[in-house]
C-alpha positions as CSV (number, residue, x, y, z in Angstrom):
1,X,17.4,13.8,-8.4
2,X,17.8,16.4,-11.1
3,X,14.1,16.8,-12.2
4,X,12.5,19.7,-10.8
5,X,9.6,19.5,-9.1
6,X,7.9,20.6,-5.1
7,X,7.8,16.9,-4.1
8,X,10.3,16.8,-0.9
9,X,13.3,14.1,-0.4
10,X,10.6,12.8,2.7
11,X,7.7,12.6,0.4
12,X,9.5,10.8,-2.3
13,X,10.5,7.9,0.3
14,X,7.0,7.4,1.2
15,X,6.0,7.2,-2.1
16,X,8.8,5.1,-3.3
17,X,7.9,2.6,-0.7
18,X,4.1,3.0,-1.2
19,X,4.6,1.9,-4.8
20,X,7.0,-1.0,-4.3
21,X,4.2,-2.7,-2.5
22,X,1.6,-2.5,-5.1
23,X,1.0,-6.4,-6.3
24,X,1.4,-7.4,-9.8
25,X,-0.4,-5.8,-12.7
26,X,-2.1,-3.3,-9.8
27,X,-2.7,0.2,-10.8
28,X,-1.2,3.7,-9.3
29,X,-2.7,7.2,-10.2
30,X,-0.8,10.3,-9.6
31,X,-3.0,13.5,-9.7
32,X,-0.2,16.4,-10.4
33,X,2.8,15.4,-12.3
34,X,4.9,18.9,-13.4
35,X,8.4,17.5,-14.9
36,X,7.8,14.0,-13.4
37,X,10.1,14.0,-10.4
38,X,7.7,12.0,-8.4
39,X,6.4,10.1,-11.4
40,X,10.0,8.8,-12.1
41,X,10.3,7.8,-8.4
42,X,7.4,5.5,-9.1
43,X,8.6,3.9,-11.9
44,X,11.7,3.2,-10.2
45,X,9.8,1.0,-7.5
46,X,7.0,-0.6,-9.3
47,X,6.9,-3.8,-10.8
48,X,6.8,-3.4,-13.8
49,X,3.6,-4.7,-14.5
50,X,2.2,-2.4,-12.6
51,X,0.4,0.7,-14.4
52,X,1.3,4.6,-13.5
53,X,-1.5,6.7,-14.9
54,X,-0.4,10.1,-14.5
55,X,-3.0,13.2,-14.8
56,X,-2.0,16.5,-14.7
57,X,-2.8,19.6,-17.1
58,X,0.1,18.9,-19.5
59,X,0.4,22.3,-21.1
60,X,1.6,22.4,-24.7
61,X,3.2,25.6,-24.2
62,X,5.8,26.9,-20.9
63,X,3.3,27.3,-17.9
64,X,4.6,28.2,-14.2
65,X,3.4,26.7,-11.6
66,X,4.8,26.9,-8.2
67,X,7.3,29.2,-9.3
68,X,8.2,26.2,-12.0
69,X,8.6,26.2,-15.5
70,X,7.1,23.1,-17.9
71,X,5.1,21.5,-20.4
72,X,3.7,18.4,-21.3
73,X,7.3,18.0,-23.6
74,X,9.5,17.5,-20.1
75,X,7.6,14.7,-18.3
76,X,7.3,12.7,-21.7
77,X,10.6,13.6,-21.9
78,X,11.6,12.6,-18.2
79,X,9.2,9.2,-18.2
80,X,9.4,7.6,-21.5
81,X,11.8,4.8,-21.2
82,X,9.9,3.4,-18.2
83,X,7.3,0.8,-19.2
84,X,3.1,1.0,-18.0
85,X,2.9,4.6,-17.9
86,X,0.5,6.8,-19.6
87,X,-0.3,10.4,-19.8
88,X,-4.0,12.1,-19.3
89,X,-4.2,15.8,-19.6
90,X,-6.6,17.4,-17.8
91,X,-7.9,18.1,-14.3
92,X,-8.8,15.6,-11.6
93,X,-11.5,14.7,-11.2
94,X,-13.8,17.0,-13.6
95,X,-11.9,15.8,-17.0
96,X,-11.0,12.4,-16.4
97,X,-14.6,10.7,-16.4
98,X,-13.9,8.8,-19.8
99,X,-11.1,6.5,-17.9
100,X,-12.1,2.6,-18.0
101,X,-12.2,1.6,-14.9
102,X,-12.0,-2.1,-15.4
103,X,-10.2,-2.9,-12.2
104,X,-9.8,-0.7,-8.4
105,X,-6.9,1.3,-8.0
106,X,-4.3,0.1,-5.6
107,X,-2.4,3.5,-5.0
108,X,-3.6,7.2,-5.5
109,X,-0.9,9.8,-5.0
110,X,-2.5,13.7,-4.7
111,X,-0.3,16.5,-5.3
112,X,-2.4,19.2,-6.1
113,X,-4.8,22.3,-3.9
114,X,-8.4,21.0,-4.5
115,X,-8.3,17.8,-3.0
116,X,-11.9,17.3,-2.1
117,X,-13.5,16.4,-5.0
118,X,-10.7,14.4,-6.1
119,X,-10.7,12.1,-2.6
120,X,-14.4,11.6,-3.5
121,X,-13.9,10.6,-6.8
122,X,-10.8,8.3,-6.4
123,X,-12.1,6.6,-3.2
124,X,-14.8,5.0,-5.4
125,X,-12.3,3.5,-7.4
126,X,-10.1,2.5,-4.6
127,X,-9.7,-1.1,-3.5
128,X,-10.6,-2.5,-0.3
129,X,-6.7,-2.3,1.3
130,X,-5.7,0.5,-1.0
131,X,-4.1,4.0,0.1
132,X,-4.5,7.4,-0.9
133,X,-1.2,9.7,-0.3
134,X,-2.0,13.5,-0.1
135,X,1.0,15.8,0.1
136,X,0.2,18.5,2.7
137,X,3.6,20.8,1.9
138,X,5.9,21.5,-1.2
139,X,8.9,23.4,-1.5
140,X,6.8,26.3,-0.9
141,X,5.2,26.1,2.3
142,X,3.1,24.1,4.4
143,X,-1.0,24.3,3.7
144,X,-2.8,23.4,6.9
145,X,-6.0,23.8,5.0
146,X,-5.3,21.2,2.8
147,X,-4.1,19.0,5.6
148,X,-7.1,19.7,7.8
149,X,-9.3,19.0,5.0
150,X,-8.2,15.5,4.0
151,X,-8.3,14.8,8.3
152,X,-11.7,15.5,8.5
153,X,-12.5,13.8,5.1
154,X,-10.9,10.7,6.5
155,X,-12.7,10.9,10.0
156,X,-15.9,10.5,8.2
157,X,-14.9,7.3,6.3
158,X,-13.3,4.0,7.2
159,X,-9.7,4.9,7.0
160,X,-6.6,4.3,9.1
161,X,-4.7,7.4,9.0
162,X,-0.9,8.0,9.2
163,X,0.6,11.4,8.8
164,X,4.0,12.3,8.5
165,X,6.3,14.4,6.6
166,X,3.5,16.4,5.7
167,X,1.8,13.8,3.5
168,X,-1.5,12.3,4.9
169,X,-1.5,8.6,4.4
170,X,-5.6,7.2,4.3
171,X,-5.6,3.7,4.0
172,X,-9.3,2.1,3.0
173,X,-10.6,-1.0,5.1
């Protein structure tokens, strides 16, 4: 895939196959976005009624981040002629409170460093059955602490646990 982006070839299979099993008019959030390289993976193997809310800083102007280039410009650029996706700038979960949740979220995919507060937040608004996806390694290096983090998150909640190609899988029962 040509978009840039720290989301390995590995991680992008278990997403892809995460997503194609979402049911009709279900809902998938992916925390940290950069060009959309993941995002575009999604909308591949969704159903199309499905919704992809993406949340991720957006910057107006050229920011680097993990030795990456981009703005808000190149994943609207990347992602608009999918269908049921829509942008919300800002940081997960401190600037996202004003979302309606009218319905549970079926799939939550976490690509950022503070994962913590956002595991809190988005297992509230998980359904029963639903799966969080944390990626534990990008193209720059492997971050145990990250990792160990969402293991002993997940030890303290009812989740089954799968982890592989350095993405922790928690499903919710």
């Amino acid at each position: 895939m040509s978009i840039p982006g720290t989301t390995t070839d590995d991680q992008l299979k278990i997403v892809t196959i995460l997503s194609s099993k979402v049911p009709q008019d279900g809902w998938i959030v992916e925390v940290g976005c950069l060009h959309g390289r993941q995002s575009v993976h999604i909308c591949e193997y969704k159903d199309t009624s499905v919704m992809l809310t993406c949340i991720d800083p957006f910057p107006e102007s050229s920011t680097t981040e993990h030795n990456i280039s981009y703005t808000k410009m190149d994943w609207i650029n990347n992602t608009k002629s999918y269908n049921n996706v829509n942008m919300v700038r800002g940081l997960s979960p401190p600037n996202i409170a004003f979302l309606q949740f009218e319905k549970q979220v079926d799939l939550v995919i976490l690509d950022i460093n503070d994962v913590l507060d956002s595991l809190d937040f988005w297992n509230t608004h998980l359904k029963s059955g639903g799966t969080i996806v944390v990626h534990t390694y990008n193209e720059g290096g492997i971050f145990p602490k990250i990792e160990n983090s969402v293991l002993s998150y997940a030890a303290g909640d009812s989740f089954l646990v799968d982890n592989r190609h350095h993405s922790v899988i928690l499903v919710k029962q």
